[in-house]
C-alpha positions in Angstrom: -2.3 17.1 3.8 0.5 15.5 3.1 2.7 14.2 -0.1 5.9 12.6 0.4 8.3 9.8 -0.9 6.2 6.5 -0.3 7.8 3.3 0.7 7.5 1.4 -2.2 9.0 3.7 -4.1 12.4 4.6 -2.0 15.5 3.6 -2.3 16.9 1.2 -0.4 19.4 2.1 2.6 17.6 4.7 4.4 14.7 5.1 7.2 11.1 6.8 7.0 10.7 9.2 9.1 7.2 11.2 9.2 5.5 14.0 11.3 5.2 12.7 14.8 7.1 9.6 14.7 10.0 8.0 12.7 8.3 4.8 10.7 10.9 2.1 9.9 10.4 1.5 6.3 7.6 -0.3 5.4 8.4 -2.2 2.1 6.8 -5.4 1.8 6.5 -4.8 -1.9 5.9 -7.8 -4.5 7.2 -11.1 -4.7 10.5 -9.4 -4.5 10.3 -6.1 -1.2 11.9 -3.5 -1.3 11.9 -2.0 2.6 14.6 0.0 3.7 13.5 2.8 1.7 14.0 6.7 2.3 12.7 8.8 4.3 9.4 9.9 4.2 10.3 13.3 4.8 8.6 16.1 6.7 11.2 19.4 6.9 12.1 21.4 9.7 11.9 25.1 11.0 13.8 28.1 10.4 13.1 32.0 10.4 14.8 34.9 8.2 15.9 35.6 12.4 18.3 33.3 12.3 20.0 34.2 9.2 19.1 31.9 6.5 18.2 32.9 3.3 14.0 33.4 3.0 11.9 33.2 0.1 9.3 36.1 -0.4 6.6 33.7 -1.5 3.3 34.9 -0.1 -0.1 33.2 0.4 -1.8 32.8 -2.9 -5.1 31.1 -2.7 -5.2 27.5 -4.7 -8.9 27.0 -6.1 -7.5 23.8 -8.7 -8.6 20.9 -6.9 -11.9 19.5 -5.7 -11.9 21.3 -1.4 -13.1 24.9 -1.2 -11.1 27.5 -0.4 -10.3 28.6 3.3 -13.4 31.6 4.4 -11.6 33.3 7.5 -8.6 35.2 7.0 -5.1 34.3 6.9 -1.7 36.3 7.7 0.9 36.2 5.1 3.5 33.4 5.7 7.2 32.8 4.2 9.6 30.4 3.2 13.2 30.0 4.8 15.4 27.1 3.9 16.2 24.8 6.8 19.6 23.1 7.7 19.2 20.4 10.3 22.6 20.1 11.7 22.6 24.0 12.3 19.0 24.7 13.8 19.2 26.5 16.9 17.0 24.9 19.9 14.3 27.7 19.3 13.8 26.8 15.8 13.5 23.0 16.9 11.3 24.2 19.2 8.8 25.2 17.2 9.5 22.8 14.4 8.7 20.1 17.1 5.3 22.1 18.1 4.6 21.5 14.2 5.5 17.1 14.1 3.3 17.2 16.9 0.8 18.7 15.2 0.5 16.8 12.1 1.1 13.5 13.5 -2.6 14.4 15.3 -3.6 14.7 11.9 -1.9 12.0 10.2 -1.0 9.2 12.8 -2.9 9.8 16.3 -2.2 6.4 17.5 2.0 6.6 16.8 3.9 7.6 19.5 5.8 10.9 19.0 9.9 9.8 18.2 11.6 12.4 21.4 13.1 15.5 20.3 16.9 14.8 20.7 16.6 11.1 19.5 14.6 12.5 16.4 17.0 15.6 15.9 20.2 13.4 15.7 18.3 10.5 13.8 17.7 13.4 10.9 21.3 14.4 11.6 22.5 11.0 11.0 20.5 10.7 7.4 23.1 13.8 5.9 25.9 11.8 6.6 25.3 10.0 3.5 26.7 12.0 0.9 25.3 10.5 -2.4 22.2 12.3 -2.4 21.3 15.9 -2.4 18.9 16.9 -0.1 16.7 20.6 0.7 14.6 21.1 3.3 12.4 24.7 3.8 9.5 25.7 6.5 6.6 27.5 5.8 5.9 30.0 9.3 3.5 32.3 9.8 2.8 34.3 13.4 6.0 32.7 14.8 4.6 29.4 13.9 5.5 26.7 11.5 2.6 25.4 9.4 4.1 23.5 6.7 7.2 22.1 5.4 8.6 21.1 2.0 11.8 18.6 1.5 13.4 17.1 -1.8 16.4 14.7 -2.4 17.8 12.9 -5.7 20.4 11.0 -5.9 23.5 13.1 -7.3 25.4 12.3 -10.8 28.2 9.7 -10.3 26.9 7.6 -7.5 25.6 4.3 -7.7 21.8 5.1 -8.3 22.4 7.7 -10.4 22.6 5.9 -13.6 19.1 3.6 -13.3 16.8 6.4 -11.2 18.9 9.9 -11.7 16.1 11.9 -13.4 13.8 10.9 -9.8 13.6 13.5 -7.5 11.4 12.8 -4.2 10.0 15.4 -2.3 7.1 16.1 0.2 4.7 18.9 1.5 3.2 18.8 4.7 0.8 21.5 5.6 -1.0 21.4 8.8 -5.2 21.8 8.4 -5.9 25.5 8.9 -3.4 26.6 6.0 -4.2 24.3 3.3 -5.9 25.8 0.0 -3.5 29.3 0.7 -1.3 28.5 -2.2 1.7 26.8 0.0 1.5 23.2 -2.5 1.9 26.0 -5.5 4.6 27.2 -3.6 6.5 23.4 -2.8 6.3 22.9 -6.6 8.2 26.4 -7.5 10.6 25.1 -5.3 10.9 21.4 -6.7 11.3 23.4 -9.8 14.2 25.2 -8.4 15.7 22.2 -7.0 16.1 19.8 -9.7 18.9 21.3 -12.0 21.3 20.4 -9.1 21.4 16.7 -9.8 19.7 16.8 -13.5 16.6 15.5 -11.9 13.2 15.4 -14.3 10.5 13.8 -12.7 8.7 14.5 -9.5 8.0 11.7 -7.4 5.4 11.8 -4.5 2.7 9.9 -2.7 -0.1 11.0 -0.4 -2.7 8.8 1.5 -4.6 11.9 3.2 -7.8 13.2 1.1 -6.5 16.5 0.6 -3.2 15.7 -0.9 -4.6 12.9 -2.9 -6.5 15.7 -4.5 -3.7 18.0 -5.2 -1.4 15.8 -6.7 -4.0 13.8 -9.2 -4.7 17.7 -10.3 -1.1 17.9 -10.8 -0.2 14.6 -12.6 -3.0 12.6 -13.0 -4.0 9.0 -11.2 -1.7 7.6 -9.3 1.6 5.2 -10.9 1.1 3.0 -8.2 -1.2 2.2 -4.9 0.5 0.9 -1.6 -1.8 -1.0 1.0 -0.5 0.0 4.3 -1.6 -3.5 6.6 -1.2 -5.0 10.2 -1.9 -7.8 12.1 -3.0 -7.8 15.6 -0.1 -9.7 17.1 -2.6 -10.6 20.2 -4.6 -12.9 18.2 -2.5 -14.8 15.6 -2.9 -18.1 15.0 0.3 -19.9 16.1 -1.1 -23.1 15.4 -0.7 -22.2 11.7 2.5 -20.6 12.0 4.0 -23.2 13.6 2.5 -25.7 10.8 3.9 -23.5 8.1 7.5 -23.7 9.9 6.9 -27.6 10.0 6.0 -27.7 6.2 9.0 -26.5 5.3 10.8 -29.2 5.1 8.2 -31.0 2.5 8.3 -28.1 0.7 12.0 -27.2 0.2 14.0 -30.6 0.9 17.8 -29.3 0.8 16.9 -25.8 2.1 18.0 -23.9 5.1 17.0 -21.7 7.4 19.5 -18.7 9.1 18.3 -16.0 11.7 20.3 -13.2 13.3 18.8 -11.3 15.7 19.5 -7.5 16.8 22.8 -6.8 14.3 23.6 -8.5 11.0 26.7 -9.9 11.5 29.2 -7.6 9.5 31.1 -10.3 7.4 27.7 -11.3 6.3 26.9 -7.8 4.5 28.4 -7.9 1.3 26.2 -11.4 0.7 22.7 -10.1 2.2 23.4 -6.8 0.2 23.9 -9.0 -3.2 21.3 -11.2 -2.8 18.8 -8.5 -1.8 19.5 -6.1 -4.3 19.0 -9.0 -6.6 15.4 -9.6 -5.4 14.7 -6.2 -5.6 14.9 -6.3 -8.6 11.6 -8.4 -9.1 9.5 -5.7 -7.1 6.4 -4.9 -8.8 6.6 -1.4 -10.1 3.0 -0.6 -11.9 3.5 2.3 -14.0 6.4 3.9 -12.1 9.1 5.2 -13.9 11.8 3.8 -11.8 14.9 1.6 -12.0 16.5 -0.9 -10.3 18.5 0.9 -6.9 21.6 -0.4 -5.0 21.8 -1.7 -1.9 25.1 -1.9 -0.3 27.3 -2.2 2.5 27.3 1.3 3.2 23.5 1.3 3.4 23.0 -1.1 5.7 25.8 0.9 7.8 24.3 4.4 7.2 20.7 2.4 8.5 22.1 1.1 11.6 24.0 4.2 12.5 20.1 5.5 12.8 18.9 2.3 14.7 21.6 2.7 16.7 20.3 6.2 17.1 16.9 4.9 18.2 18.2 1.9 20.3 16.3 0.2 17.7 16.6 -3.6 16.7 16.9 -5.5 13.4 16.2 -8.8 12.8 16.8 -10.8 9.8 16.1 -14.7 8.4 17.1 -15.7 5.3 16.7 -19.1 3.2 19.8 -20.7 1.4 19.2 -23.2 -1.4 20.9 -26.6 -2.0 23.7 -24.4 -3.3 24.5 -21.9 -0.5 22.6 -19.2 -2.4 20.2 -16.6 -0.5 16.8 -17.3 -2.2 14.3 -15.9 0.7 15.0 -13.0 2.7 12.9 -10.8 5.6 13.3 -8.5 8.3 11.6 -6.9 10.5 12.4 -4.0 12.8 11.8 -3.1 17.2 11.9 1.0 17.9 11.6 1.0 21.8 9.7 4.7 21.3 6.8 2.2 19.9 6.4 0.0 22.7 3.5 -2.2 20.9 4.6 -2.3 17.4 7.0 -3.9 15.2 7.9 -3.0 11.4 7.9 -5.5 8.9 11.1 -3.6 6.5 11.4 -6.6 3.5 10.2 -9.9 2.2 11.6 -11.3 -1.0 11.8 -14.7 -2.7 14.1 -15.0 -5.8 12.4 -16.3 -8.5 14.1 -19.1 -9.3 12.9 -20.4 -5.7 9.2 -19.6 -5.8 6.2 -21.9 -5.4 8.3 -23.7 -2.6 6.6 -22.2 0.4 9.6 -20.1 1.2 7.9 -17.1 1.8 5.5 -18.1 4.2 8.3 -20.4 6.0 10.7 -16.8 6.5 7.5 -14.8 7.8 6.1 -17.8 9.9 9.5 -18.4 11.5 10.3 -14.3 12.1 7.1 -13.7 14.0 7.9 -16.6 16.1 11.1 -14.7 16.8 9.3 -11.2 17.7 7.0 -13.4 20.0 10.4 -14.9 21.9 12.2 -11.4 21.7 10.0 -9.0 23.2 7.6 -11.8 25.4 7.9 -8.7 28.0 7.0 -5.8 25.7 3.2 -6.5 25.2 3.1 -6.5 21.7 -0.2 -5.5 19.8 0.9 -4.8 15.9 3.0 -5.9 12.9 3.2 -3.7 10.1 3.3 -3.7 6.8 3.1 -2.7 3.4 2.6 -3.6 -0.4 1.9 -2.8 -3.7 -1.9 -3.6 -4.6 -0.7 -6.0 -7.4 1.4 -7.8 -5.3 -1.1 -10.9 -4.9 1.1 -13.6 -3.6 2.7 -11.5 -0.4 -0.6 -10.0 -0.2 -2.1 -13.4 0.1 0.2 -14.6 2.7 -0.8 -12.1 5.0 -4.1 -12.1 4.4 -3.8 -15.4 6.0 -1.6 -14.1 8.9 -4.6 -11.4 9.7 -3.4 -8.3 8.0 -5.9 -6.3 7.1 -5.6 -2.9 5.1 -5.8 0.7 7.4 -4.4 2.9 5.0 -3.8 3.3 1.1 -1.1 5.3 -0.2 -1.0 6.8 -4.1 2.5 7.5 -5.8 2.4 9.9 -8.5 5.0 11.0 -11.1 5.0 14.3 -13.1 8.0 15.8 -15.4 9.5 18.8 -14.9 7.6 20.1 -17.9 4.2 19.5 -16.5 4.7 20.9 -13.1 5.8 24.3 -15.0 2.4 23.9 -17.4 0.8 23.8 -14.2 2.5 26.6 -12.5 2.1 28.8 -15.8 5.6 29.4 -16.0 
């Protein structure tokens, strides 16, 4: 079971990173994407052994949503709180045994990120200072079986002011320890967590049965529904692609077309950064309770600092008007750990330049790109993801062959409810 940050819902600036493998951000939301989002987070290891403060919080069973209680019996476990730029290499040692672990349950066919490329790309995500982050491990017999982590954007930085009462957090708890109490136990702590940055509202997201389950108990249906989709790069039709490329021209007479490949040029940041926090602004949101989020120059730096990490490439295309303006924007992203995939991050058209064909000319002409970049790499997928009501992106790649494999639900709950809950 899992609940964490989804994609369409993150910030922008920072990577996802999940049990057995770090996922660039998906974020193909709306007319408008958001991608670059943070982390999908699942915590890391530590043991009272080691010195960090632990949390006496024993097994409680949890009988409040719809799956049956566990029948054979289970030793107690505990909570520690977990530092990632301290943990000694026994403690990643069995916090690695855990990814592994749940990325069998949650994403068999990913490749598993290697342990030092993984430790330092988590290392990497602290060095941005305007959010406040916990992590904490649930262990039993030596082991760790779950893990909880939070962040919120802290007061005085730029998010603060639009999405400051968000906190995101996750729960990951592996098979054979669900129903023990440990989700009532990741909400105590949520509890405990948000009075550092004056956060009020929970935000979370789960696509696995179990977690679905828990967190409708706790705040109902979901605010929003992501379809997770890929393509099977082995079978596109390029005669189409290539005819949407042509079209163009038609379509958007005055119009240009720019791609950088690998690095975005750095005297071209402060631009992309304006023009695509702009069209974020146009995501589709549902019923979230979220507002508009920042993405700067020292964003993009913090996220290639962790493709640089992961030898990792980025590749953007963007559209200017008659007027020199950035109307269109995507990127996608190469990790070399996933030899057959690429990550579609972002696609947004400005409103004021839709209806032209922009974005199917910017997706046409990057997958073109990924075909000439890696010609040597076998490629078999492109990912991506959206919000369900997003029916023009989701239309375009319908057309491109992407067909839905996963559906995540983000869910919201005050600080008020989750205590109702808790009975305290």
């Amino acid at each position: 079971m899992v609940w964490c940050p989804a994609p369409g819902v993150n910030r922008p600036g920072r990577r996802v990173r999940g049990a057995g493998a770090s996922r660039a951000p998906p974020a193909e939301s709306a007319r408008g994407s958001r991608g670059m989002g943070p982390p999908l987070r699942i915590s890391g290891g530590w043991s009272s052994s080691f010195g960090l403060r632990r949390m006496d919080i024993r097994n409680r069973p949890l009988h409040d949503h719809a799956s049956p209680p566990m029948e054979h019996p289970v030793p107690a476990w505990t909570i520690a709180e977990f530092d990632p730029a301290t943990a000694t290499p026994d403690v990643w040692r069995r916090y690695h045994a855990y990814r592994r672990a749940r990325a069998i349950e949650s994403d068999p066919d990913d490749p598993v990120v290697p342990d030092a490329v993984f430790e330092q790309g988590w290392r990497d995500e602290r060095l941005d200072h305007d959010w406040a982050y916990h992590e904490a491990v649930v262990e039993a017999d030596g082991q760790v079986v779950a893990t909880f982590g939070s962040e919120a954007p802290k007061p005085g930085t730029p998010d603060y002011a639009n999405n400051g009462h968000m906190m995101f957090s996750s729960a990951a708890v592996l098979e054979p320890w669900r129903r023990q109490g440990i989700g009532r136990a990741w909400l105590r702590h949520v509890l405990a967590w948000m009075p550092e940055t004056g956060a009020t509202t929970l935000t979370a997201s789960a696509h696995e049965p179990d977690g679905r389950a828990f967190l409708r108990w706790l705040a109902g249906e979901p605010k929003q529904l992501l379809r997770y989709s890929r393509t099977d790069f082995r079978t596109l039709d390029w005669t189409m692609v290539q005819r949407w490329v042509d079209e163009a021209a038609g379509r958007a007479p005055g119009h240009t077309l720019e791609i950088h490949t690998h690095r975005l040029p750095e005297a071209l940041w402060e631009e992309y950064c304006a023009a695509r926090t702009e069209q974020m602004r146009h995501i589709p949101r549902d019923g979230l309770d979220m507002g508009d989020w920042v993405f700067d120059a020292g964003d993009l730096r913090d996220f290639y600092r962790q493709l640089d990490t992961y030898a990792a490439d980025h590749h953007v295309i963007w559209v200017r008007d008659p007027a020199g303006r950035i109307v269109a924007i995507t990127d996608v992203g190469y990790y070399p750990h996933q030899p057959h995939r690429v990550q579609q991050f972002f696609t947004g058209v400005h409103p004021d330049a839709r209806g032209l064909g922009l974005g199917k000319w910017v997706k046409a002409r990057m997958l073109q790109v990924v075909r000439d970049a890696y010609a040597d790499r076998d490629i078999h997928w492109v990912r991506t993801d959206n919000a369900t009501t997003n029916a023009p992106m989701l239309a375009i790649n319908e057309r491109l062959g992407f067909r839905e494999y996963r559906v995540r639900g983000i869910y919201q709950v005050h600080r008020d409810q989750i205590a109702e809950r808790l009975g305290v």
